[in-house]
ChimeraX commands (.cxc) that place a marker at each C-alpha (Angstrom):
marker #1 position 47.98,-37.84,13.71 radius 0.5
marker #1 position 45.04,-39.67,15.13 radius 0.5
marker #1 position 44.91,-40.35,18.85 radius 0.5
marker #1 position 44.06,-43.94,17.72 radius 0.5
marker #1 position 47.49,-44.43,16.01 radius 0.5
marker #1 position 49.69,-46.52,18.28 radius 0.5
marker #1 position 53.23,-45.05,18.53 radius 0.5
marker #1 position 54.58,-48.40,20.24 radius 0.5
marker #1 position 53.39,-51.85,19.39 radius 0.5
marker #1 position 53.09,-54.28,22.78 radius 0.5
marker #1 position 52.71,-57.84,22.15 radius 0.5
marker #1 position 53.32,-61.20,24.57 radius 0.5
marker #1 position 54.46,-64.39,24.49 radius 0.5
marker #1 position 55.39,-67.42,26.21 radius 0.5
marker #1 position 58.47,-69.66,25.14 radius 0.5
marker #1 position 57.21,-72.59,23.53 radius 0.5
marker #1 position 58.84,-76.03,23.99 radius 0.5
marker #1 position 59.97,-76.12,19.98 radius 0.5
marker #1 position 61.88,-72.35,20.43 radius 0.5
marker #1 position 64.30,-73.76,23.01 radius 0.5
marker #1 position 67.51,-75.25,22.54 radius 0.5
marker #1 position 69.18,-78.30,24.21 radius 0.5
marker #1 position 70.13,-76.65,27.13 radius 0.5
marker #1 position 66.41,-75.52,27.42 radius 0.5
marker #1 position 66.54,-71.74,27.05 radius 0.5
marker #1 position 65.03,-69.95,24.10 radius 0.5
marker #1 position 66.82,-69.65,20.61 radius 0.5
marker #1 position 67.97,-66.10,19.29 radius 0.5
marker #1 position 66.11,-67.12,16.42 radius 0.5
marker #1 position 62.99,-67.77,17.95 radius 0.5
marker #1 position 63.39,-63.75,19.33 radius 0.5
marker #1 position 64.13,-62.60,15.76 radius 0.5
marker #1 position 60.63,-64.05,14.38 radius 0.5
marker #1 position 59.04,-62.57,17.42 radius 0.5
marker #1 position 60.71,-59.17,16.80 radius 0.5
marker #1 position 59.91,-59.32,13.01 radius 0.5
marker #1 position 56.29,-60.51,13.69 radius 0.5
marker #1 position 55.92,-57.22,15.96 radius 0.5
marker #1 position 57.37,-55.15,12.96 radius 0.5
marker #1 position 55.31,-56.42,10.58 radius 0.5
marker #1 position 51.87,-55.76,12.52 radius 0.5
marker #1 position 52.73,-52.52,13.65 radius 0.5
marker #1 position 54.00,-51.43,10.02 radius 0.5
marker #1 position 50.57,-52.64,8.95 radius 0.5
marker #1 position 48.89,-50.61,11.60 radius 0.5
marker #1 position 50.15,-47.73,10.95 radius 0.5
marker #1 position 49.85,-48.31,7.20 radius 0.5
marker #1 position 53.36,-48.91,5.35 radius 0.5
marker #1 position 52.62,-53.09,6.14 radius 0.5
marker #1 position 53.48,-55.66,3.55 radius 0.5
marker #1 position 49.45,-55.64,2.51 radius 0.5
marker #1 position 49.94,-52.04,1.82 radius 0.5
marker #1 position 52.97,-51.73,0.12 radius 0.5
marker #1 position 53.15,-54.74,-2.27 radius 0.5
marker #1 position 49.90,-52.77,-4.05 radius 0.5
marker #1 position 52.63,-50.38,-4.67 radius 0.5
marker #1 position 54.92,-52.89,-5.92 radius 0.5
marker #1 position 57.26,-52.60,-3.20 radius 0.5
marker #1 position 58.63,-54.26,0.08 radius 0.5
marker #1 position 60.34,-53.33,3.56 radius 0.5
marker #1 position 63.92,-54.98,3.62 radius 0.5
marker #1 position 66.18,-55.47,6.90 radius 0.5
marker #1 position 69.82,-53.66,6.45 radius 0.5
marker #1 position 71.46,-53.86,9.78 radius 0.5
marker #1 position 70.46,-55.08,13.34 radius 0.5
marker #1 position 71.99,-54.76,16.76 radius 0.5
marker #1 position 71.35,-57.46,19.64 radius 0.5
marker #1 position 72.36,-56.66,23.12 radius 0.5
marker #1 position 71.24,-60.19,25.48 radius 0.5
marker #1 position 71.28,-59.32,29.13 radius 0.5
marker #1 position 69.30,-63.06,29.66 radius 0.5
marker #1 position 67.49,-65.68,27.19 radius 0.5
marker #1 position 64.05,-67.41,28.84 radius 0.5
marker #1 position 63.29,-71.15,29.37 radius 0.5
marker #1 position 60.90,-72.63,28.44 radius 0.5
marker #1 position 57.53,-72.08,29.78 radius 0.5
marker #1 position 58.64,-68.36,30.94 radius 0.5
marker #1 position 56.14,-65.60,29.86 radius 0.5
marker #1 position 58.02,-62.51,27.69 radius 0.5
marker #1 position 57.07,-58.84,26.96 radius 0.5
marker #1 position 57.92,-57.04,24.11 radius 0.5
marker #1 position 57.37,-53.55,22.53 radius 0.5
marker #1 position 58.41,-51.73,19.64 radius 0.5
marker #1 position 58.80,-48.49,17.72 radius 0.5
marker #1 position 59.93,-46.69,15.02 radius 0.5
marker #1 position 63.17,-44.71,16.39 radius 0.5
marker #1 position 64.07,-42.42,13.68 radius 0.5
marker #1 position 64.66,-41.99,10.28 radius 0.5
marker #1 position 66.94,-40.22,7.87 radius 0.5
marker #1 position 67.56,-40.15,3.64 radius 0.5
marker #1 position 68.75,-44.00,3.81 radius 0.5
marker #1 position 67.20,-45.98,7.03 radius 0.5
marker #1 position 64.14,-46.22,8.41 radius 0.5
marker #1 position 65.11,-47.37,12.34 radius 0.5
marker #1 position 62.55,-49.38,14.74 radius 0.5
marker #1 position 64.07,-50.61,17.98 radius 0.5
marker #1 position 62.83,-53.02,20.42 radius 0.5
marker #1 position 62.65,-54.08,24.02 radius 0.5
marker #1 position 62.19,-57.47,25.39 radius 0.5
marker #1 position 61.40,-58.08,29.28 radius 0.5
marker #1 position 60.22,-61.06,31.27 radius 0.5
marker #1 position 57.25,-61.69,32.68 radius 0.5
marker #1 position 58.51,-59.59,36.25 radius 0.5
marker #1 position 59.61,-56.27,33.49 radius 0.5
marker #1 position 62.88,-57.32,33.85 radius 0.5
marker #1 position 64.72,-56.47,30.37 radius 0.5
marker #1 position 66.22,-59.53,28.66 radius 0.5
marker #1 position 67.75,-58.06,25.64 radius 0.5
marker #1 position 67.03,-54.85,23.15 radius 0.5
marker #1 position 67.71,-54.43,19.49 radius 0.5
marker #1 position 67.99,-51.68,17.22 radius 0.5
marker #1 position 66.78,-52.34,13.30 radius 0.5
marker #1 position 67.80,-50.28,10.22 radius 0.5
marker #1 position 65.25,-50.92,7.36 radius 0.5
marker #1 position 64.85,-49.66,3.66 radius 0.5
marker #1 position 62.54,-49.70,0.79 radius 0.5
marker #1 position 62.76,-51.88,-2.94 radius 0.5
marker #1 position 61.15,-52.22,-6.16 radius 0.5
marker #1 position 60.07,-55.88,-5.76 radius 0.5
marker #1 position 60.44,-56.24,-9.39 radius 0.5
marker #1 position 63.53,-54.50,-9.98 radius 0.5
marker #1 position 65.17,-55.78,-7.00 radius 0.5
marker #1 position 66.33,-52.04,-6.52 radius 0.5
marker #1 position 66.25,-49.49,-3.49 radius 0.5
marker #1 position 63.97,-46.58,-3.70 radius 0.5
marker #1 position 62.80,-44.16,-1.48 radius 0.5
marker #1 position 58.83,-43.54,-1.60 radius 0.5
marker #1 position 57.03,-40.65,-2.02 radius 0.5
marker #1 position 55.83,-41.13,1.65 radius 0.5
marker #1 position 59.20,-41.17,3.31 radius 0.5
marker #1 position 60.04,-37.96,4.22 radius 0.5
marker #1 position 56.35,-36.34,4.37 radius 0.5
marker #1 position 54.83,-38.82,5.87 radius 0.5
marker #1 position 53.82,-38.65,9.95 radius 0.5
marker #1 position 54.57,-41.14,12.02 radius 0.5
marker #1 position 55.28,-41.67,15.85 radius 0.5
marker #1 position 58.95,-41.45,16.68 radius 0.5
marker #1 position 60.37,-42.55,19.49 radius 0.5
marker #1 position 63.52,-42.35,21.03 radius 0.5
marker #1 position 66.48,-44.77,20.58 radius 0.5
marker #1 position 68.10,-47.47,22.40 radius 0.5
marker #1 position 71.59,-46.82,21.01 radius 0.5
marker #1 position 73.32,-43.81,20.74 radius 0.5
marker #1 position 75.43,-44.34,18.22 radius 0.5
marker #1 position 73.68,-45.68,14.50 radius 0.5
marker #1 position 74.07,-49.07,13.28 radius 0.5
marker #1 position 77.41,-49.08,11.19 radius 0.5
marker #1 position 78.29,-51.01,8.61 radius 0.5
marker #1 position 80.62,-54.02,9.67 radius 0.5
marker #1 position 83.91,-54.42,8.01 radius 0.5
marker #1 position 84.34,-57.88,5.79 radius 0.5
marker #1 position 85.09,-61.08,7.85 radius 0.5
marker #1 position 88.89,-61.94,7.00 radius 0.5
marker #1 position 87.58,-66.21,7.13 radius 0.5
marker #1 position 87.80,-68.10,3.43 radius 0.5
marker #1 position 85.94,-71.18,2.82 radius 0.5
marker #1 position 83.55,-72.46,5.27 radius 0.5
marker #1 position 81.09,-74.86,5.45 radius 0.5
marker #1 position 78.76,-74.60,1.55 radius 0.5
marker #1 position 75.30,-75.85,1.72 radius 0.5
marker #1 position 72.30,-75.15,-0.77 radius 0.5
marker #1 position 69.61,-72.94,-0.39 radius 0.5
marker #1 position 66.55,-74.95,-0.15 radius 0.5
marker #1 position 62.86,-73.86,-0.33 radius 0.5
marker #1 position 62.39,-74.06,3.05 radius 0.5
marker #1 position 64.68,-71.03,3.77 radius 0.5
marker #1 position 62.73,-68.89,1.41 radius 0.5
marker #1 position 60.22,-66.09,2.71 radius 0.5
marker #1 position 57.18,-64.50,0.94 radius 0.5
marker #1 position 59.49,-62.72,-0.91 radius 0.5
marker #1 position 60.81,-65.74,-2.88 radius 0.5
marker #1 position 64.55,-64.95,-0.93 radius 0.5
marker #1 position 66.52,-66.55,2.22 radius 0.5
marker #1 position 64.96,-65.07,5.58 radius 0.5
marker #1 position 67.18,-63.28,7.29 radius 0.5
marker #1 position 66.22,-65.16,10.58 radius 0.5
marker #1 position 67.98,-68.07,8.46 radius 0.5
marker #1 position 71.27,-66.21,8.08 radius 0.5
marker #1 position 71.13,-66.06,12.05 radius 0.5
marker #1 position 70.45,-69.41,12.49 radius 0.5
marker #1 position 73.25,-70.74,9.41 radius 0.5
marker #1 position 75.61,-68.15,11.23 radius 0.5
marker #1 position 75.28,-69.55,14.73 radius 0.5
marker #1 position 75.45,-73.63,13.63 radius 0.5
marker #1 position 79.13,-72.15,12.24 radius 0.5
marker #1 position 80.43,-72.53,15.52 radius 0.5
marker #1 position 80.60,-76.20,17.28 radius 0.5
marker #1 position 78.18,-77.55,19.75 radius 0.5
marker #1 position 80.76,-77.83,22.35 radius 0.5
marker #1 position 81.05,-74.10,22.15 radius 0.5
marker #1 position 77.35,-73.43,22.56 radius 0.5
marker #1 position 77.47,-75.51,25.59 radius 0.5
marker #1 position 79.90,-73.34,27.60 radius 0.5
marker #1 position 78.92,-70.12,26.20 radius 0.5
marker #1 position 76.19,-67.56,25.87 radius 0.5
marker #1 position 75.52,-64.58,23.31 radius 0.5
marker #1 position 75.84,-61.30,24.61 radius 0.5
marker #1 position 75.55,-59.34,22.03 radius 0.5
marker #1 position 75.43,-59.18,17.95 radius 0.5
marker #1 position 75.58,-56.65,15.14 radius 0.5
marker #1 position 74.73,-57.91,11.72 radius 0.5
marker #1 position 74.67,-56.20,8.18 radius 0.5
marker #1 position 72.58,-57.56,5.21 radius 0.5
marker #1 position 74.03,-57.09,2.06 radius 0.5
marker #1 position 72.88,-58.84,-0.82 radius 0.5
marker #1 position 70.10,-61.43,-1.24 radius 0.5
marker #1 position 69.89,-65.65,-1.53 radius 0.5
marker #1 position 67.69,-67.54,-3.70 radius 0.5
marker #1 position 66.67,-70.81,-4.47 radius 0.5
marker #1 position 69.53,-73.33,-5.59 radius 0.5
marker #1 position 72.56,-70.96,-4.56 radius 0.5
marker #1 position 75.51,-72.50,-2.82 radius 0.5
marker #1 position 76.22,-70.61,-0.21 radius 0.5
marker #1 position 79.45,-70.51,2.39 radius 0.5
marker #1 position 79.56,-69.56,6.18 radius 0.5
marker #1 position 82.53,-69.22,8.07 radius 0.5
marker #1 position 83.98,-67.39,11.36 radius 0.5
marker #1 position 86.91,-65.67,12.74 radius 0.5
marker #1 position 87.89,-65.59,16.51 radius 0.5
marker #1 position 89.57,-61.81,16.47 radius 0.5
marker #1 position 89.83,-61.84,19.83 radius 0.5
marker #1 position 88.70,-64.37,22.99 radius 0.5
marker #1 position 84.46,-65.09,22.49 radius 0.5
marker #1 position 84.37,-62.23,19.91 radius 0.5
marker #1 position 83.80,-63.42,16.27 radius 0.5
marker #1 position 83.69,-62.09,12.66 radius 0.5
marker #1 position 81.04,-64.26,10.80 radius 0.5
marker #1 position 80.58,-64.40,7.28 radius 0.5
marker #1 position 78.15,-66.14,4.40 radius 0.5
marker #1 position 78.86,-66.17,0.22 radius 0.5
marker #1 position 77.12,-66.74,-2.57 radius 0.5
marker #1 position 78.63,-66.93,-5.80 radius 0.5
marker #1 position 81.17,-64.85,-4.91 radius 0.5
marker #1 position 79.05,-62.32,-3.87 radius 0.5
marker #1 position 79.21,-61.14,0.15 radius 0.5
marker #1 position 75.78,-61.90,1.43 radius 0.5
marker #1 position 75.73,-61.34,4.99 radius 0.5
marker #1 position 78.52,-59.88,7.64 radius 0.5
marker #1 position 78.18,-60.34,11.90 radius 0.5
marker #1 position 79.87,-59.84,14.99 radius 0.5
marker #1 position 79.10,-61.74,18.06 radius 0.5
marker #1 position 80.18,-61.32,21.61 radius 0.5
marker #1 position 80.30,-64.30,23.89 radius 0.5
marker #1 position 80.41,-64.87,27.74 radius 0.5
marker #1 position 81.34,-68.09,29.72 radius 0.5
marker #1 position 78.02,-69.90,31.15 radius 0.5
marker link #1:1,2 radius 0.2
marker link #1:2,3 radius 0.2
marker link #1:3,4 radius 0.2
marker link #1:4,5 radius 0.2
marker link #1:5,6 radius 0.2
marker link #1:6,7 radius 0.2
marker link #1:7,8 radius 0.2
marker link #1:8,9 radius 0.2
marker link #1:9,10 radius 0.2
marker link #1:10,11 radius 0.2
marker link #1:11,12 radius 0.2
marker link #1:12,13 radius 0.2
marker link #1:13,14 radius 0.2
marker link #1:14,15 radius 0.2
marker link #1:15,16 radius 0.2
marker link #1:16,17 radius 0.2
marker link #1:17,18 radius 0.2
marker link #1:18,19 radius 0.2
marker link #1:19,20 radius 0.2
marker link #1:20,21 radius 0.2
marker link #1:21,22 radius 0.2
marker link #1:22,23 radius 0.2
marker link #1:23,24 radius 0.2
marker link #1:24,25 radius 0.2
marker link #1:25,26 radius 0.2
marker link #1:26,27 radius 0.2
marker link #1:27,28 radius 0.2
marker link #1:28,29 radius 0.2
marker link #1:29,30 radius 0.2
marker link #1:30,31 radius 0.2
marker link #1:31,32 radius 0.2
marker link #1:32,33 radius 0.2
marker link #1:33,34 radius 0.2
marker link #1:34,35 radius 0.2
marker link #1:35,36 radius 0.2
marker link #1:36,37 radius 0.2
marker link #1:37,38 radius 0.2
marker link #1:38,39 radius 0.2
marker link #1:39,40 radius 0.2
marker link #1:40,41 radius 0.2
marker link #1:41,42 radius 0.2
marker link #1:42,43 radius 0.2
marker link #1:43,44 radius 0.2
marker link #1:44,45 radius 0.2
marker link #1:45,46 radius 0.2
marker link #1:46,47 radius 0.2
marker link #1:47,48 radius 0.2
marker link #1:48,49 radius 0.2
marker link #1:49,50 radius 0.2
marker link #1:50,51 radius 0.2
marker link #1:51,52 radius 0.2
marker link #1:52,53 radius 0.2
marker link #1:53,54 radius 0.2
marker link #1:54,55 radius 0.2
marker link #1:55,56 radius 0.2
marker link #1:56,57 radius 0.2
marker link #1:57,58 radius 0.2
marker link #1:58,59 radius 0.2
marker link #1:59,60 radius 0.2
marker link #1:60,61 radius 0.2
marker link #1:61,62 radius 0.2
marker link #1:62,63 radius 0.2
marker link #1:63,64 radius 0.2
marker link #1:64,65 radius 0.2
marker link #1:65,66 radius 0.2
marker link #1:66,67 radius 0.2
marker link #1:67,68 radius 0.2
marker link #1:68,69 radius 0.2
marker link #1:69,70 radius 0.2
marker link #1:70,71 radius 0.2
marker link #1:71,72 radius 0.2
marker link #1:72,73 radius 0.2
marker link #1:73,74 radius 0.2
marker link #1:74,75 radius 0.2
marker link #1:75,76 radius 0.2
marker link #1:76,77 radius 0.2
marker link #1:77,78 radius 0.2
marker link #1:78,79 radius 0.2
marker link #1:79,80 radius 0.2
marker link #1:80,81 radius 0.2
marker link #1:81,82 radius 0.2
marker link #1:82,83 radius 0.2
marker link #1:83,84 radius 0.2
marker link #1:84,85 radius 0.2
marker link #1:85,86 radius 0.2
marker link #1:86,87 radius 0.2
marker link #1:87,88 radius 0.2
marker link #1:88,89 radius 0.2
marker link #1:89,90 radius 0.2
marker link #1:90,91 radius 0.2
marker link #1:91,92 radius 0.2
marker link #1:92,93 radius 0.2
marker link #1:93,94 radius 0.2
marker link #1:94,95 radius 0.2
marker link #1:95,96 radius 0.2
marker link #1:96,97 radius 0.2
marker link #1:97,98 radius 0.2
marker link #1:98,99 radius 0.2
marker link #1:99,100 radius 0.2
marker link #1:100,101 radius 0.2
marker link #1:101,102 radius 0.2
marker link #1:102,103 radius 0.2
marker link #1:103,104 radius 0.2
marker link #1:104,105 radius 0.2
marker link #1:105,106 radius 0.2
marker link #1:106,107 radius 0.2
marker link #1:107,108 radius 0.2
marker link #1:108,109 radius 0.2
marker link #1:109,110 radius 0.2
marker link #1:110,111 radius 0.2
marker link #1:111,112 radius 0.2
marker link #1:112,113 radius 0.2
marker link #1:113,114 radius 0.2
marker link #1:114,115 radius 0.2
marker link #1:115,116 radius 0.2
marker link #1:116,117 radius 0.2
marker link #1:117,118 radius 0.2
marker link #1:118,119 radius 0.2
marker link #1:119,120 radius 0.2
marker link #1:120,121 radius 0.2
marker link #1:121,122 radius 0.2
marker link #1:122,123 radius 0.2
marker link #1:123,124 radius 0.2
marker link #1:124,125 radius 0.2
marker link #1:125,126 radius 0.2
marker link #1:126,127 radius 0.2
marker link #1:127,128 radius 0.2
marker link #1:128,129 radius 0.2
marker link #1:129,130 radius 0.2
marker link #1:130,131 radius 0.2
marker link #1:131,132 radius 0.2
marker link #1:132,133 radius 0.2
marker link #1:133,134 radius 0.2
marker link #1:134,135 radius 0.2
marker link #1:135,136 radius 0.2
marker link #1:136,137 radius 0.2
marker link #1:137,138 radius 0.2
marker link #1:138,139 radius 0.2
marker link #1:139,140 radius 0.2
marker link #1:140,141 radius 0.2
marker link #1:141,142 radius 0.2
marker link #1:142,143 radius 0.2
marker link #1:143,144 radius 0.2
marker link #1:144,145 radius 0.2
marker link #1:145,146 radius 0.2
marker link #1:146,147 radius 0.2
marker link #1:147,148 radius 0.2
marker link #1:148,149 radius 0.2
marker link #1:149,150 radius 0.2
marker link #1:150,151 radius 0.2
marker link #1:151,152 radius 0.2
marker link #1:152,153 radius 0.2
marker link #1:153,154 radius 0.2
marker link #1:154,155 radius 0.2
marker link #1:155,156 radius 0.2
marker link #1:156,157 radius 0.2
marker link #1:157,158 radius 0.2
marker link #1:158,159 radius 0.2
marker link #1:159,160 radius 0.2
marker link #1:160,161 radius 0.2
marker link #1:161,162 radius 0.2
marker link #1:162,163 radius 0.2
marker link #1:163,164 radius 0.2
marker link #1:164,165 radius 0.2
marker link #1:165,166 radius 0.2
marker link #1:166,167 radius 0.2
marker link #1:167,168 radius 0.2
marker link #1:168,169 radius 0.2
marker link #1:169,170 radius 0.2
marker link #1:170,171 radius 0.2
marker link #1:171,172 radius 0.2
marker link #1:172,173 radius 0.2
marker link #1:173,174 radius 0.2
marker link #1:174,175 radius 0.2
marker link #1:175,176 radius 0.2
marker link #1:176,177 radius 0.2
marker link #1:177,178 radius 0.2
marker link #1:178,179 radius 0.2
marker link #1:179,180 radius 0.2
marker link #1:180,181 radius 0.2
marker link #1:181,182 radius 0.2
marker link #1:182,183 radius 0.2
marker link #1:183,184 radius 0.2
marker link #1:184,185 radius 0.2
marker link #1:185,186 radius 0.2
marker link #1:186,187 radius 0.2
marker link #1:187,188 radius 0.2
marker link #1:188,189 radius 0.2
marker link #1:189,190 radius 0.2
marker link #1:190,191 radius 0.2
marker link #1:191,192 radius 0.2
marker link #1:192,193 radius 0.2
marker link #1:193,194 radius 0.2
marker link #1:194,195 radius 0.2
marker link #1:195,196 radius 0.2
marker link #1:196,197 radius 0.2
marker link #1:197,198 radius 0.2
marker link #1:198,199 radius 0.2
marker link #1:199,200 radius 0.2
marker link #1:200,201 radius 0.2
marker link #1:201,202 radius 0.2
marker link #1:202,203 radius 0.2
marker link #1:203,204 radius 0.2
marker link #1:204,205 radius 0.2
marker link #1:205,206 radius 0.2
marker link #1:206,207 radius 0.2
marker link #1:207,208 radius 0.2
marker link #1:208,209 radius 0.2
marker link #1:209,210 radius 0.2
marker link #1:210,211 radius 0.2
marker link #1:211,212 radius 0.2
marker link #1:212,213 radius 0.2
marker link #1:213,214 radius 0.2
marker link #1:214,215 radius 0.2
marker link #1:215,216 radius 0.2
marker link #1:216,217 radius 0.2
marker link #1:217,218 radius 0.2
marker link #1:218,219 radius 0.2
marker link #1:219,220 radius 0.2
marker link #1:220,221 radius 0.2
marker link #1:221,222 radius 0.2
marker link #1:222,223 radius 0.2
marker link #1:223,224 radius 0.2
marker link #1:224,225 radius 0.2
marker link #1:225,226 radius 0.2
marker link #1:226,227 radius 0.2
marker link #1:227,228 radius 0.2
marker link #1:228,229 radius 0.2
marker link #1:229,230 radius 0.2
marker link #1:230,231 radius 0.2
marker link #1:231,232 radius 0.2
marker link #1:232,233 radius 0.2
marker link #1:233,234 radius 0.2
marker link #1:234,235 radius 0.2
marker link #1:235,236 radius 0.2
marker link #1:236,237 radius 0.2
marker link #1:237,238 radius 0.2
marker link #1:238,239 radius 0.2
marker link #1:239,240 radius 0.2
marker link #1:240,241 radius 0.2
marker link #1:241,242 radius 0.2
marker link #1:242,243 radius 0.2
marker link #1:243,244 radius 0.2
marker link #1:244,245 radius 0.2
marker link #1:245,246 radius 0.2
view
């Protein structure tokens, strides 16, 4: 491997005034896009990117993601981040990541499970590259691997459409959007007097233009929820969150 190849990808960032939230610190969306921004340029760098791989016909697709929040920034506050590709095996490729403030203070650190499809068959495959391939690994934030989550027990929920301007590149919902529909599920009031500690999230099945889709929550125990979206009777997305008291 060349000595030119980065094996972590460093980036900065200050939190603008539209990535905030009413009581002024910054969105866990506004982190995701960061996060996924960092993936994205790194991929490229070290030459699986989306330039590279849509030649091939095929694209990178986030399976599971772990959150832990030790703080979220204000506005105004300079943030750190760098990322890496932790490991790999026959069905994930992992990258984790580590946020900090502007002092190298960590804020929060996730853990990402990726895999490859056929953008025209809408089907996983595993490339040619994947297991020959060298590229940095570094070590892991979590010991134990990103699970799949059992099905949130909720029915019902709020349904709202799918509209283009939840669609990525890709012609599907982003999956920053499934954050963001999963967090307006709970009430304002709640936001107010709580924070996010952590979150664990599977991706199961995609969202297009026009669906109807359903998002609903279950309090299984005090400030710990199940969260879950539908589409057409199909099981989209699945989440726990853990809450603490502001």
């Amino acid at each position: 491997m060349s000595d030119q190849v980065k094996s972590e990808w460093k980036a900065e960032h200050v939190i603008r005034s539209y990535e905030v939230d009413p009581s002024g610190v910054a969105r866990l969306s506004s982190f995701c896009r960061f996060m996924q921004e960092a993936a994205y340029l790194h991929a490229e760098h070290l030459g699986v990117g989306h330039s590279q791989l849509s030649q091939q016909g095929i694209s990178w697709v986030l399976a599971r993601m772990r959150i832990e929040v030790a703080r979220l920034p204000k506005w105004g506050e300079p943030i750190r981040l760098r990322t890496w590709p932790s490991s790999r095996d026959r069905l994930f490729f992992y990258r984790d990541f580590e946020i900090a403030d502007g002092d190298g203070r960590r804020l929060m650190q996730a853990g990402t499970a990726w895999f490859v499809i056929d953008i025209q068959k809408r089907e996983r495959m595993i490339p040619d590259w994947w297991t020959t391939a060298e590229y940095p690994i570094g070590g892991r934030l979590f010991d134990a691997k990103l699970g799949r989550l059992k099905s949130c027990g909720c029915e019902g929920g709020e349904s709202m459409p799918v509209r283009y301007g939840d669609l990525d590149q890709n012609g599907h919902v982003n999956n920053v959007r499934y954050i963001e529909w999963m967090l307006d599920g709970l009430p304002p009031e709640f936001h107010q007097t709580h924070v996010l500690r952590s979150l664990e999230v599977n991706y199961l099945a995609e969202a297009v233009y026009g669906h109807q889709v359903s998002v609903c929550c279950n309090e299984i125990e005090p400030r710990i929820f199940e969260h879950g979206i539908r589409a057409n009777d199909a099981e989209l997305f699945r989440a726990r969150s853990v809450w603490a008291a502001r």
